[in-house]
BALUM-486859 format. One record per atom (N, C-alpha, C): residue number from 0; residue in three letters; atom name; y, z, x. Coordinates in Angstrom, 1 decimal, decimal comma. Atoms other than C-alpha are relative to their C-alpha. Last residue first. Example, Ala and Ser with C-alpha at 12.3 -4.5 7.8 and 13.67 -1.06 7.14 Angstrom:
# residues 2
i/aa/at/north/up/east
1/SER/N/-1,1/0,0/-0,9
1/SER/CA/-1,1/7,1/13,7
1/SER/C/1,1/0,8/-0,8
0/ALA/N/-1,2/0,0/0,9
0/ALA/CA/-4,5/7,8/12,3
0/ALA/C/1,2/0,0/0,9
# end
This chain:
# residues 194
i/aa/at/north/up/east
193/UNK/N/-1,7/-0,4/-0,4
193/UNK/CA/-23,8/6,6/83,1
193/UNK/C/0,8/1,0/0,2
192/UNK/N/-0,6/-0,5/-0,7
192/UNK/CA/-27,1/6,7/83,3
192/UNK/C/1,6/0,3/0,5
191/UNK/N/-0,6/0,8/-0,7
191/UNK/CA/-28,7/4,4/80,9
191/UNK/C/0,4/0,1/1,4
190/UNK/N/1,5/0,8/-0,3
190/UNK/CA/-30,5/6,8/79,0
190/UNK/C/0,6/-0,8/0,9
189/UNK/N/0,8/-1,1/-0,8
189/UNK/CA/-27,4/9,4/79,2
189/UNK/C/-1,0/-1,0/0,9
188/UNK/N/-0,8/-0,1/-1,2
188/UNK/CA/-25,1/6,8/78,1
188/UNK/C/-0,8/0,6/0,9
187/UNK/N/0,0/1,7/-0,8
187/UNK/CA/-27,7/5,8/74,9
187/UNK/C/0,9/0,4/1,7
186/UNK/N/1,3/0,2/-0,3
186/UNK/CA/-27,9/9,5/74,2
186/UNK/C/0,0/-1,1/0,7
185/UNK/N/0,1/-0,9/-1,2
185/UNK/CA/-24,0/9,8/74,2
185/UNK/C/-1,5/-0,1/0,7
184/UNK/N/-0,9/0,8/-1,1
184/UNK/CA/-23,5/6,8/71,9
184/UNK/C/-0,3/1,0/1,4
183/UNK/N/0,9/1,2/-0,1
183/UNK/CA/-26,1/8,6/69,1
183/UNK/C/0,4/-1,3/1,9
182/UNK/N/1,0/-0,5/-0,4
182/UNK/CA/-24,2/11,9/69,4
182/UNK/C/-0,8/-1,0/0,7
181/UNK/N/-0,7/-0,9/-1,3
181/UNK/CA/-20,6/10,3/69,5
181/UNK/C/-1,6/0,1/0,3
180/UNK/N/-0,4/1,6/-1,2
180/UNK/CA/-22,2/7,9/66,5
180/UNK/C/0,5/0,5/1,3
179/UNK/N/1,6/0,7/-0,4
179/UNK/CA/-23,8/11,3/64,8
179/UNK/C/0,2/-1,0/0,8
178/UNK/N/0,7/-1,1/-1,1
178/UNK/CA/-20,0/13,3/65,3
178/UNK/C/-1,3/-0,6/-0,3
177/UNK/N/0,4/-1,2/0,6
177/UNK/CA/-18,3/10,2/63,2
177/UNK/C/-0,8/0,7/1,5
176/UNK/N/1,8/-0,5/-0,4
176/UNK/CA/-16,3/8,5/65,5
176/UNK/C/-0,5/1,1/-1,4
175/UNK/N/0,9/-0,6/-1,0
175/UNK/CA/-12,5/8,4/63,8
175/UNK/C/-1,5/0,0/0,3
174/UNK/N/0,3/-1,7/0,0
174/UNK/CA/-11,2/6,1/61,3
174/UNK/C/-1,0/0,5/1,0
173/UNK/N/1,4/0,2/-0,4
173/UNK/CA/-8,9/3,1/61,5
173/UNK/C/-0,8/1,2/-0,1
172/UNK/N/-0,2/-0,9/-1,6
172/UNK/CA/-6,1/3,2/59,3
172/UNK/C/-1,6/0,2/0,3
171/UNK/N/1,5/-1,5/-0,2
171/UNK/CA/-6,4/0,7/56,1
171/UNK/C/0,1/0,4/2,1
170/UNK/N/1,0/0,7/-1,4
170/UNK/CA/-3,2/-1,1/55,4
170/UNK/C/-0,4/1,2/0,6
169/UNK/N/-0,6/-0,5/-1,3
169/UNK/CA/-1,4/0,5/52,3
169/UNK/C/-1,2/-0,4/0,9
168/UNK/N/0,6/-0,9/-0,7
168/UNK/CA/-2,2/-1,9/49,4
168/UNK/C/0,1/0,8/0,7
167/UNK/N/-0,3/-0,3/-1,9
167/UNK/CA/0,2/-3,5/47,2
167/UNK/C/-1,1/1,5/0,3
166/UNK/N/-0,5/-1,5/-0,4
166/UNK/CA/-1,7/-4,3/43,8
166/UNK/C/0,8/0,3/1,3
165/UNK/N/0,5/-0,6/-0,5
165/UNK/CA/-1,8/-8,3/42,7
165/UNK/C/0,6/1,6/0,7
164/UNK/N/-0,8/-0,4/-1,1
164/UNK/CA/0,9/-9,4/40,4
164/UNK/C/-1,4/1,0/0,4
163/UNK/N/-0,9/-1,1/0,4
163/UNK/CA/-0,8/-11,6/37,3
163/UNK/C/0,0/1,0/1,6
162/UNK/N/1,0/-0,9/0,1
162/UNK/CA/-1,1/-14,8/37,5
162/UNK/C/0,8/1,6/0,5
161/UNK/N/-0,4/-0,8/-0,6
161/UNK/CA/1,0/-17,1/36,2
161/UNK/C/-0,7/1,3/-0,1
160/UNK/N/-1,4/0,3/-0,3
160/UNK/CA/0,2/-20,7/36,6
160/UNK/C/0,9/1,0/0,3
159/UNK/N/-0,5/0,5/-1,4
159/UNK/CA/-3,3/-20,0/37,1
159/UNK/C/1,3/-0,2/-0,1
158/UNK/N/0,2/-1,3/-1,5
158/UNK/CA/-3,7/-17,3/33,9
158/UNK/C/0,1/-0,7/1,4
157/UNK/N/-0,8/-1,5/-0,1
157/UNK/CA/-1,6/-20,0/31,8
157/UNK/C/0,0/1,0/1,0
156/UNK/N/-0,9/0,9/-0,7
156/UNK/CA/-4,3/-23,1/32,9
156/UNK/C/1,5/1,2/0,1
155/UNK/N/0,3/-0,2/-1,5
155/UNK/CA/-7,4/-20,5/31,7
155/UNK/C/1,6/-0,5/1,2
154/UNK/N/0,6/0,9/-0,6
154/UNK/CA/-5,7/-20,7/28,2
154/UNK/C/-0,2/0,6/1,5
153/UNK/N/-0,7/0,5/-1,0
153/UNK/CA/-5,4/-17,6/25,9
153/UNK/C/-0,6/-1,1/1,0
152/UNK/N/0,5/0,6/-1,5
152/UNK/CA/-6,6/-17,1/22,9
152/UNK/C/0,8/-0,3/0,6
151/UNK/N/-0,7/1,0/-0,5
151/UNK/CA/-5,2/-14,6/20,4
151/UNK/C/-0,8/-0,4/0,9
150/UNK/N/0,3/1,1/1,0
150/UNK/CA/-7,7/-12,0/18,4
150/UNK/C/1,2/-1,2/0,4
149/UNK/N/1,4/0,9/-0,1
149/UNK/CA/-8,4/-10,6/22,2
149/UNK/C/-0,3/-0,7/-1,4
148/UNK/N/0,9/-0,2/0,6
148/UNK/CA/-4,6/-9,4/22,5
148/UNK/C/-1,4/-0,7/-0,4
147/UNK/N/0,5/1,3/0,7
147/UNK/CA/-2,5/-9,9/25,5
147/UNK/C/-1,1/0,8/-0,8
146/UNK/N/-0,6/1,1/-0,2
146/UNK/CA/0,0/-7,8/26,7
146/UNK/C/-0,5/-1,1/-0,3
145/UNK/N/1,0/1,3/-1,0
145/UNK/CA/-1,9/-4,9/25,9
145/UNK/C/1,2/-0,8/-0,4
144/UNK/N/-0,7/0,0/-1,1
144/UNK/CA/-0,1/-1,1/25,5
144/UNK/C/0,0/-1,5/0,5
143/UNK/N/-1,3/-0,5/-0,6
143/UNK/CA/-0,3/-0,9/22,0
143/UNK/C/0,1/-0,2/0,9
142/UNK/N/-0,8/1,2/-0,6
142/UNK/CA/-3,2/-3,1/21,0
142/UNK/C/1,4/0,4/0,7
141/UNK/N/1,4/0,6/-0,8
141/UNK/CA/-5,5/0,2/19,9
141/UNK/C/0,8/-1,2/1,0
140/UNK/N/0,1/-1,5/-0,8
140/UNK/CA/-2,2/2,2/18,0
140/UNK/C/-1,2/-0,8/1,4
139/UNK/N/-1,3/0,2/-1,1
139/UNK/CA/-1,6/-1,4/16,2
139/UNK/C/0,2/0,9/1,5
138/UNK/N/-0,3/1,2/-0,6
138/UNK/CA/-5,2/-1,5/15,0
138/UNK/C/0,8/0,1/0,9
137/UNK/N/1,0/0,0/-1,0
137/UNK/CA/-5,2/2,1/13,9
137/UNK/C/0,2/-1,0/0,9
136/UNK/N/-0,8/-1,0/-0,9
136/UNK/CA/-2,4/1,3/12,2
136/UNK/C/-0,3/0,2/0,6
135/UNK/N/-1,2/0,6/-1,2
135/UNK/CA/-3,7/-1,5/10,9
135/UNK/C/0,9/0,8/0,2
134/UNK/N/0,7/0,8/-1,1
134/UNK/CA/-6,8/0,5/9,3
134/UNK/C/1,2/-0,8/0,9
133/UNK/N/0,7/-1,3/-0,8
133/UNK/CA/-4,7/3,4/8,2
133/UNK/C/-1,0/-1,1/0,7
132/UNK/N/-1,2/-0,7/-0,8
132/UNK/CA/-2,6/0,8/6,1
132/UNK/C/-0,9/0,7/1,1
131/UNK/N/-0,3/0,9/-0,8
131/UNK/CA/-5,9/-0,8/4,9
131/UNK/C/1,1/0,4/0,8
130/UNK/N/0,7/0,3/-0,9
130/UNK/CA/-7,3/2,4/3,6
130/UNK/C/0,3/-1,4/1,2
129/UNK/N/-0,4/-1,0/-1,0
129/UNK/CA/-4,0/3,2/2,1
129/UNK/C/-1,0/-0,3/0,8
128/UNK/N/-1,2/0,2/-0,8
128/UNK/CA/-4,1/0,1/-0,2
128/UNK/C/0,0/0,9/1,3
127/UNK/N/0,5/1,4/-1,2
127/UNK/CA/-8,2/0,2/-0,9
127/UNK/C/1,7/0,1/0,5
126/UNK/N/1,1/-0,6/-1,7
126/UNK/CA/-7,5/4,3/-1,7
126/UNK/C/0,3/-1,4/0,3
125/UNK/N/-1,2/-0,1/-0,9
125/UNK/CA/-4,0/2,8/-4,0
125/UNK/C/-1,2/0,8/1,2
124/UNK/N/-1,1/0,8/-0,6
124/UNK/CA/-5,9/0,4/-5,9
124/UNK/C/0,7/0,7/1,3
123/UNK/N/1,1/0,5/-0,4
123/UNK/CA/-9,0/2,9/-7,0
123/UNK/C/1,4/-1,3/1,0
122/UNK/N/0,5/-0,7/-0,7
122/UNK/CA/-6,1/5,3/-7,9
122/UNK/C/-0,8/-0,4/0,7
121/UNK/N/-1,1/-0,4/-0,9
121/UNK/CA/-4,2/2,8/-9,9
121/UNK/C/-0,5/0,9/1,5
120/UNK/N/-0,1/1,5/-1,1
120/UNK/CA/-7,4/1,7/-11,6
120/UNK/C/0,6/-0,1/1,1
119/UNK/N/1,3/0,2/-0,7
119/UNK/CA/-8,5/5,5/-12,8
119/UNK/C/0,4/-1,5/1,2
118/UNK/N/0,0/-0,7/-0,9
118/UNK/CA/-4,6/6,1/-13,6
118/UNK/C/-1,5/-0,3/0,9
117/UNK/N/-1,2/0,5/-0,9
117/UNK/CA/-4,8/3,0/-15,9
117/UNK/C/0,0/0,5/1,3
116/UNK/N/0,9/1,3/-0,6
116/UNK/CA/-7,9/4,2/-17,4
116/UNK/C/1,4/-0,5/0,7
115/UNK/N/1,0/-0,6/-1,2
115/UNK/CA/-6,7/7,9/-17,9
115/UNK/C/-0,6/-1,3/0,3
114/UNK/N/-0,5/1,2/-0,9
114/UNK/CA/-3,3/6,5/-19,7
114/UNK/C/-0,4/0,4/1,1
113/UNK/N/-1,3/-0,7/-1,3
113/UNK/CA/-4,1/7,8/-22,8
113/UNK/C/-0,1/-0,7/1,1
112/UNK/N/-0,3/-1,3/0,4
112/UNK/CA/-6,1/6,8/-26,1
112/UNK/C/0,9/0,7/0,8
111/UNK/N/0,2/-1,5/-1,1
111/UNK/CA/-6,4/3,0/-25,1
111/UNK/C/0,6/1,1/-0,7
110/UNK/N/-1,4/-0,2/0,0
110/UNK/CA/-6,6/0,7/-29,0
110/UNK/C/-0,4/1,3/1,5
109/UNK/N/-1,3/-0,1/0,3
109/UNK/CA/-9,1/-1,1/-27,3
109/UNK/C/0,3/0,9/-1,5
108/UNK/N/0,1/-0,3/1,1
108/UNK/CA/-12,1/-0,9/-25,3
108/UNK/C/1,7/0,3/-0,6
107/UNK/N/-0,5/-1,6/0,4
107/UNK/CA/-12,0/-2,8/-22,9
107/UNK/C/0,0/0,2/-0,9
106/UNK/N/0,8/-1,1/-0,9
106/UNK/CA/-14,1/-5,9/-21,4
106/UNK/C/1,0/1,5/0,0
105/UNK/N/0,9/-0,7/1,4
105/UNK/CA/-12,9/-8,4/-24,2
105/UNK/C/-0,9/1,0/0,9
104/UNK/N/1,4/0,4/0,1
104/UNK/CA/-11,9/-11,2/-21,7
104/UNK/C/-0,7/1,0/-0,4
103/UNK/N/0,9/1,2/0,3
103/UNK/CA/-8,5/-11,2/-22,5
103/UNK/C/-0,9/-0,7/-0,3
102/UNK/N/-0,3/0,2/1,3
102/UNK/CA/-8,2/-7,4/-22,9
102/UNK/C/-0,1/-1,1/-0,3
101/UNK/N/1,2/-0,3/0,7
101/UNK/CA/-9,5/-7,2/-19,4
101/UNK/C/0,0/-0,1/-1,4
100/UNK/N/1,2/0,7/0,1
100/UNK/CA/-7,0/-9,5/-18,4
100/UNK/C/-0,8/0,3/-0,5
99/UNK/N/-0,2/1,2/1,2
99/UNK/CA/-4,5/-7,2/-19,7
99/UNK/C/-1,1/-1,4/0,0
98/UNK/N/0,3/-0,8/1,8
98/UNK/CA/-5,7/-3,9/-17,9
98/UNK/C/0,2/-1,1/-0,4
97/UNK/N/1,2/-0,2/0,1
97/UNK/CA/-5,9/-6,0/-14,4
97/UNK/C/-0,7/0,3/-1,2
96/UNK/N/1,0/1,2/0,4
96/UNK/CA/-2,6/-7,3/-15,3
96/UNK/C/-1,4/0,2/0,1
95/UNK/N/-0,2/0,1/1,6
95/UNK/CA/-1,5/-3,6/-15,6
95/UNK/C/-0,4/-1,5/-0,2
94/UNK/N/1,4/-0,8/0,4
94/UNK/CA/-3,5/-2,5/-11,9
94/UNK/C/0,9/-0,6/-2,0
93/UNK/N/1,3/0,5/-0,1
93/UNK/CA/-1,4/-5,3/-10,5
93/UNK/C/-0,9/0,9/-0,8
92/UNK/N/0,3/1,1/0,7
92/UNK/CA/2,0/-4,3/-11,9
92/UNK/C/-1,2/-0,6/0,2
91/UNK/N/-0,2/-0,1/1,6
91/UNK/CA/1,6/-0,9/-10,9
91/UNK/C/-0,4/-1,0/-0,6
90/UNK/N/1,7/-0,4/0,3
90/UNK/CA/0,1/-1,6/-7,2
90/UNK/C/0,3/0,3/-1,5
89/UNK/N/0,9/0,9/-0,3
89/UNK/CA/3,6/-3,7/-6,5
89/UNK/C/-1,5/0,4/-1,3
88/UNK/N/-0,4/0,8/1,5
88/UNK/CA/5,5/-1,0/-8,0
88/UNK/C/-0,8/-1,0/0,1
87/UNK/N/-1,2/1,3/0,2
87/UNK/CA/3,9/1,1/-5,3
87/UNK/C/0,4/-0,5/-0,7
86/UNK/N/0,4/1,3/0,6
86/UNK/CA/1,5/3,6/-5,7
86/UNK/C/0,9/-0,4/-0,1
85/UNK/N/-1,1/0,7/-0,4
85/UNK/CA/1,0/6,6/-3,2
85/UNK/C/-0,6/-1,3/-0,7
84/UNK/N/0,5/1,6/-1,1
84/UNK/CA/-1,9/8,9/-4,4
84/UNK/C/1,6/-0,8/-0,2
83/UNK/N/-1,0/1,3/0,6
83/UNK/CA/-1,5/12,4/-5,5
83/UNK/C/-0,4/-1,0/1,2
82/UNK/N/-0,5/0,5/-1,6
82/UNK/CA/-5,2/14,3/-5,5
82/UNK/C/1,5/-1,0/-0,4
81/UNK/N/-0,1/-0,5/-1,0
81/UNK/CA/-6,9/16,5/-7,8
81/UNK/C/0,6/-0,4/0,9
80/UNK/N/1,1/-1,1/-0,4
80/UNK/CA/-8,5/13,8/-10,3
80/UNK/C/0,6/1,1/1,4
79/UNK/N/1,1/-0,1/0,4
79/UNK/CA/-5,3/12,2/-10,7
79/UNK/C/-1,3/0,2/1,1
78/UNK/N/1,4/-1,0/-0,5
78/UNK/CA/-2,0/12,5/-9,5
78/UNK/C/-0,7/0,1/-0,8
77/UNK/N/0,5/-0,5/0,7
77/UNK/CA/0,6/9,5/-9,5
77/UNK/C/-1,1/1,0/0,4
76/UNK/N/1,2/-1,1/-0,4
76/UNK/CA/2,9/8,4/-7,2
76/UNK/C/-0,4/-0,3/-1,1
75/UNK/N/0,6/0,8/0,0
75/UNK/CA/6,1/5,8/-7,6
75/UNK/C/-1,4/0,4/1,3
74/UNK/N/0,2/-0,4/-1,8
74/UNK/CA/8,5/8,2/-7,3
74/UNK/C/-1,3/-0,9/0,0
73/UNK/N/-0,9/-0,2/-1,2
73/UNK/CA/9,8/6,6/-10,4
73/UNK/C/-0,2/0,5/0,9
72/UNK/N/-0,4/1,6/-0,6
72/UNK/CA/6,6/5,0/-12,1
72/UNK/C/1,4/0,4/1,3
71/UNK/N/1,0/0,4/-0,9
71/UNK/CA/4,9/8,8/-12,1
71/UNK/C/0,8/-1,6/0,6
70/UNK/N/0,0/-0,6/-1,2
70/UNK/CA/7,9/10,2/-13,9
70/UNK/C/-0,9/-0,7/1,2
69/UNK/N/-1,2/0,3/-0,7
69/UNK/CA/8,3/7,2/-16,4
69/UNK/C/0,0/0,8/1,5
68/UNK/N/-0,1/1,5/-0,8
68/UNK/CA/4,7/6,7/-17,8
68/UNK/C/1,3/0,1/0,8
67/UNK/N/1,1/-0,2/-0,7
67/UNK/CA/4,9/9,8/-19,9
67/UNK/C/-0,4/-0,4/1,5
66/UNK/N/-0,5/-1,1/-0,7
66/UNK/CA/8,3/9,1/-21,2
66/UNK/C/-1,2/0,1/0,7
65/UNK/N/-0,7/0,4/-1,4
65/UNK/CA/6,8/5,5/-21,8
65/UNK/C/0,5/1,2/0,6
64/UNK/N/0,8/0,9/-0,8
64/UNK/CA/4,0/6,4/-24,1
64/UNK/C/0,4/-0,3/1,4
63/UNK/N/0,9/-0,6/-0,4
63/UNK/CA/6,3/8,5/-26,2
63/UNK/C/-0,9/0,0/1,4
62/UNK/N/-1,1/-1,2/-1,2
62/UNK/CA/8,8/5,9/-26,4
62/UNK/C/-1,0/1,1/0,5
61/UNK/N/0,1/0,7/-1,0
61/UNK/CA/5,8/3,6/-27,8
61/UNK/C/0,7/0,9/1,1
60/UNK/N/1,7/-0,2/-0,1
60/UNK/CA/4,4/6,3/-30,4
60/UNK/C/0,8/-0,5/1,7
59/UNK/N/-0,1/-1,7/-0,7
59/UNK/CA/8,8/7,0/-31,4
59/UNK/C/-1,7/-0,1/0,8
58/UNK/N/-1,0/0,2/-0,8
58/UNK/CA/8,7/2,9/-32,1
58/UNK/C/0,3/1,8/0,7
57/UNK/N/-1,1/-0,4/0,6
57/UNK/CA/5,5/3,3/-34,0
57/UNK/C/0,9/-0,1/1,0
56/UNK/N/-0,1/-1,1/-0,5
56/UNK/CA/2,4/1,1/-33,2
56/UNK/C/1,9/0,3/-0,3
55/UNK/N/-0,6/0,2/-0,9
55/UNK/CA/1,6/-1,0/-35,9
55/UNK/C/0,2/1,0/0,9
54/UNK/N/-1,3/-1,1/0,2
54/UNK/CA/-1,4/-0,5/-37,8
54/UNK/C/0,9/-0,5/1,0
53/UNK/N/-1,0/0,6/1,2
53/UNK/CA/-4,6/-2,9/-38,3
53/UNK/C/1,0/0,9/-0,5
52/UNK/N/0,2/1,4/0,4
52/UNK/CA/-6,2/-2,7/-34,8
52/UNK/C/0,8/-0,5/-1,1
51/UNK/N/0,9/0,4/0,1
51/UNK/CA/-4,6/0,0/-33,1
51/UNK/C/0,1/-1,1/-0,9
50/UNK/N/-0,5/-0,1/1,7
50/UNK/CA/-1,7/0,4/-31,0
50/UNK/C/-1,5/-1,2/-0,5
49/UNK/N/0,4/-1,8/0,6
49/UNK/CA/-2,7/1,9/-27,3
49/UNK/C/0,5/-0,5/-1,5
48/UNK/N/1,7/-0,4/0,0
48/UNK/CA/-2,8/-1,7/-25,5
48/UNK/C/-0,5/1,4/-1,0
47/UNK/N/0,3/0,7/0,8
47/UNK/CA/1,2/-2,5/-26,2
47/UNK/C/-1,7/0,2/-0,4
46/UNK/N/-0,7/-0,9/0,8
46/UNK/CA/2,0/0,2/-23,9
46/UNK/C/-0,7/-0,3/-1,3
45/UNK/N/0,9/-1,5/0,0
45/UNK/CA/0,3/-2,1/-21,5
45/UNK/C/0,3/0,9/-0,7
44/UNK/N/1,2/0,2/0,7
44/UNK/CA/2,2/-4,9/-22,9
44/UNK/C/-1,1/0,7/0,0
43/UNK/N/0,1/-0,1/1,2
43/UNK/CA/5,5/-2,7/-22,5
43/UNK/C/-1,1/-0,8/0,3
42/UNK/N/0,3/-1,4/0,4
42/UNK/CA/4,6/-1,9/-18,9
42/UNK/C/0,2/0,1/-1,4
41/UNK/N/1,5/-0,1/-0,1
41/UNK/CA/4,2/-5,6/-17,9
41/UNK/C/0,0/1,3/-0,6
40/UNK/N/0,4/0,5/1,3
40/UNK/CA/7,9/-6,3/-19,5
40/UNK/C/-1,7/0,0/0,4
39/UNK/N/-0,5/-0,9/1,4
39/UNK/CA/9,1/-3,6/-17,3
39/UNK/C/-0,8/-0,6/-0,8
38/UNK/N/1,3/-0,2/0,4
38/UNK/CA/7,6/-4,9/-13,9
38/UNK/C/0,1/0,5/-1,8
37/UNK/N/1,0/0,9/0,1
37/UNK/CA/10,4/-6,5/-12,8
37/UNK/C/-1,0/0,3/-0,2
36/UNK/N/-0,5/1,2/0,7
36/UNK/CA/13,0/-4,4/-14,0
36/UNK/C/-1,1/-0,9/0,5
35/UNK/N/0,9/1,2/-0,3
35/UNK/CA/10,9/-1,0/-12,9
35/UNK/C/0,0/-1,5/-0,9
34/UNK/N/1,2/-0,2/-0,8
34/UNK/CA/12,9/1,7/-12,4
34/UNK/C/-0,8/-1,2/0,3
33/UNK/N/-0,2/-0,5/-1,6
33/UNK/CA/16,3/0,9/-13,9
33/UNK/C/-1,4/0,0/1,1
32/UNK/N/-0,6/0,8/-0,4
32/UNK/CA/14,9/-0,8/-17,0
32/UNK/C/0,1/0,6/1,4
31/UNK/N/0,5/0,9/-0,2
31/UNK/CA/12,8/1,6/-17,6
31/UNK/C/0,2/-0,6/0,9
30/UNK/N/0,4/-0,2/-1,6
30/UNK/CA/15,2/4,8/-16,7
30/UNK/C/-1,0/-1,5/0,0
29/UNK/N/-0,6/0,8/-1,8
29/UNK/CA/17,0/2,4/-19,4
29/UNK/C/-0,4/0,2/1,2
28/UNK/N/-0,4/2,1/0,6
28/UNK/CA/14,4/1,9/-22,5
28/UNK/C/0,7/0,6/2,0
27/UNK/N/1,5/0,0/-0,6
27/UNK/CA/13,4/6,2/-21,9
27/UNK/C/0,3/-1,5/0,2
26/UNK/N/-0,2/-0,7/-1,1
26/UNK/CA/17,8/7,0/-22,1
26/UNK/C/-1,5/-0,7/0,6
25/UNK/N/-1,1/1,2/-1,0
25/UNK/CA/17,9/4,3/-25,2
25/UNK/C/-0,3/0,7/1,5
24/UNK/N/1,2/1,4/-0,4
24/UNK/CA/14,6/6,3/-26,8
24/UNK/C/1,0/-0,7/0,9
23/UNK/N/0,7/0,1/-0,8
23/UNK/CA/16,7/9,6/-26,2
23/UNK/C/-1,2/-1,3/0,6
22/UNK/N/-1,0/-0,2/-2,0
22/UNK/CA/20,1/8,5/-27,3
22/UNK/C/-1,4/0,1/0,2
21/UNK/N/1,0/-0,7/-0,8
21/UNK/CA/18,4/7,6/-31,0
21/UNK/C/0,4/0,0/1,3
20/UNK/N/0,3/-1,0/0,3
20/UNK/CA/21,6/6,8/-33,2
20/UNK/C/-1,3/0,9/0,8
19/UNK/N/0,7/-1,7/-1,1
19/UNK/CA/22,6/4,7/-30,9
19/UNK/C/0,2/1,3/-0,6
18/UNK/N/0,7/0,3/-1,3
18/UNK/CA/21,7/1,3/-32,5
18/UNK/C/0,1/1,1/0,9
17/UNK/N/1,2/0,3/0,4
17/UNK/CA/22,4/2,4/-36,3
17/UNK/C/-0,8/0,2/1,7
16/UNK/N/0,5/-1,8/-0,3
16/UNK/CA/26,1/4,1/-35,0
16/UNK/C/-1,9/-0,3/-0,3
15/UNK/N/0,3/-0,7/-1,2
15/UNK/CA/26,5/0,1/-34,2
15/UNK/C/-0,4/1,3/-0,1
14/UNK/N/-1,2/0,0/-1,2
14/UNK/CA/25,5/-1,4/-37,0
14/UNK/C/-0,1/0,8/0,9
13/UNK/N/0,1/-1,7/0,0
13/UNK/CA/22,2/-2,7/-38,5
13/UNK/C/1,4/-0,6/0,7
12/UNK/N/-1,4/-0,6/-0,4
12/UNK/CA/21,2/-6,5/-39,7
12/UNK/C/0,3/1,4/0,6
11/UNK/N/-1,1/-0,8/1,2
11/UNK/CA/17,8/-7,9/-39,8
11/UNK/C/1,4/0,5/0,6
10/UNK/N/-0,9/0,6/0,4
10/UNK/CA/16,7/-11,1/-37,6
10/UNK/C/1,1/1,0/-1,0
9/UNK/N/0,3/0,8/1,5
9/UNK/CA/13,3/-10,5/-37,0
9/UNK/C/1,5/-0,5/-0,3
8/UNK/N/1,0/0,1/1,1
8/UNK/CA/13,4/-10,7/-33,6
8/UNK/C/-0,2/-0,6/-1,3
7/UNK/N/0,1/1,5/-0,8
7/UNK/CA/16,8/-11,2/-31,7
7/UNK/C/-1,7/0,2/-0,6
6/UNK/N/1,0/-0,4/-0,5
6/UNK/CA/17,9/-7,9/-34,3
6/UNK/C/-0,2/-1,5/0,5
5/UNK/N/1,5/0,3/0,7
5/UNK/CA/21,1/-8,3/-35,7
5/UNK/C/-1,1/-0,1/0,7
4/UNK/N/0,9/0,3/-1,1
4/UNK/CA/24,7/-6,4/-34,8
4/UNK/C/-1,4/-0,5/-0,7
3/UNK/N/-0,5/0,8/-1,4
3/UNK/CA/27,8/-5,5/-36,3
3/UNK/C/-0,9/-0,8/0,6
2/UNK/N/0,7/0,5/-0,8
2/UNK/CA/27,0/-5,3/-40,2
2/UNK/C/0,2/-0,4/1,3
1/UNK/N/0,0/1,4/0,1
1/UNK/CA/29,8/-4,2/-42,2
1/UNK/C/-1,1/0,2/1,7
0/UNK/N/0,0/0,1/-1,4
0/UNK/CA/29,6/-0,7/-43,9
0/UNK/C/-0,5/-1,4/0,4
# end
C-alpha cells in the first residue's frame, strides 16, 4: 500500500483509510474546530496540562479530554457547584491563559486530573462578568429618562443659550374674602360707623 499522506510533525507516512480510520476523534477535532476556531489551539494547550511528567499523553486521553470539554464550550455554559453560569468564548480563552500562565510561573500543580480547576476559574470569571452586566444595566435603567448625565459635563454657556422650556401656567384667579377678613372688615365698619 502506497503512502498518501505524511504527518506536518514528525514526518511519518500513513494512507488515507489510516487517517479516517477513527471517525469519532475527527467528529471531537471538527465540533472543535467549528466551536471554537479561535480559541482551539488554547484548548489543546489546556488539554496539554493533564499529561504527566515523563509519559505522553495518549491521542484517545486527549479526545477524551475534549469530548468532555465540547458540550459546555458549545452553548457556551457550564455548571458547577449547583449553578449554570453563562461563559462566553471570550471568558474560555481567558480563564485557559490564566491556567497557562500559571504553569509558567509554577503556581499549579501539574499533570490536572479533571477539569474542576478550569470550571472553578470559569465560574469565578463569569460571577465578575455577570456582576458587571447587572451593574450597567442598572446604570442604563437609572439614566433612562435623563437628557443629561452627571458622569458628562455640561457648560453653564449651553444652559444660557438653550434653556430649557419654562412651564405654562394658568393665570391665578383671584380668591374670595375669607369669612375672618369679612368678620375682621365688618368690626372695623361697625367701629367707625359706617
Amino acid at each position: 500500500m502506497s503512502a498518501d499522506l505524511s504527518c506536518p510533525t514528525c514526518g511519518s507516512e500513513f494512507d488515507l483509510v489510516t487517517a479516517f480510520a477513527h471517525e469519532c476523534d475527527q467528529q471531537a477535532l471538527a465540533r472543535l474546530v467549528a466551536v471554537s476556531f479561535p480559541i482551539g489551539t488554547r484548548v489543546l494547550q489546556y488539554v496539554a496540562l493533564h499529561q504527566p511528567a515523563k509519559q505522553r499523553l495518549t491521542a484517545a486521553k486527549k479526545i477524551k479530554l475534549l469530548l468532555q470539554l465540547l458540550p459546555d464550550l458549545e452553548r457556551e455554559a457550564i455548571h458547577h457547584k449547583g449553578r449554570d453560569w453563562v461563559v462566553p468564548l471570550k471568558l474560555w480563552a481567558d480563564a485557559i491563559e490564566q491556567l497557562l500562565a500559571r504553569r509558567d510561573n509554577d503556581r499549579i500543580d501539574l499533570p490536572l486530573k479533571g477539569h474542576g480547576y478550569l470550571y472553578a476559574v470559569l465560574a469565578g470569571m463569569a460571577s465578575d462578568h455577570e456582576a458587571a452586566t447587572e451593574s450597567k444595566r442598572e446604570e442604563d435603567l437609572r439614566n433612562a429618562g435623563r437628557q443629561h448625565s452627571s458622569a458628562t459635563p455640561t457648560s453653564v454657556g449651553d444652559l444660557l443659550q438653550n434653556p430649557a422650556p419654562r412651564p405654562q401656567l394658568a393665570p391665578a384667579q383671584p380668591a374670595g374674602m375669607s369669612p375672618t377678613v369679612r368678620a375682621m372688615r365688618a368690626a372695623l365698619e361697625k367701629k367707625q360707623g359706617v
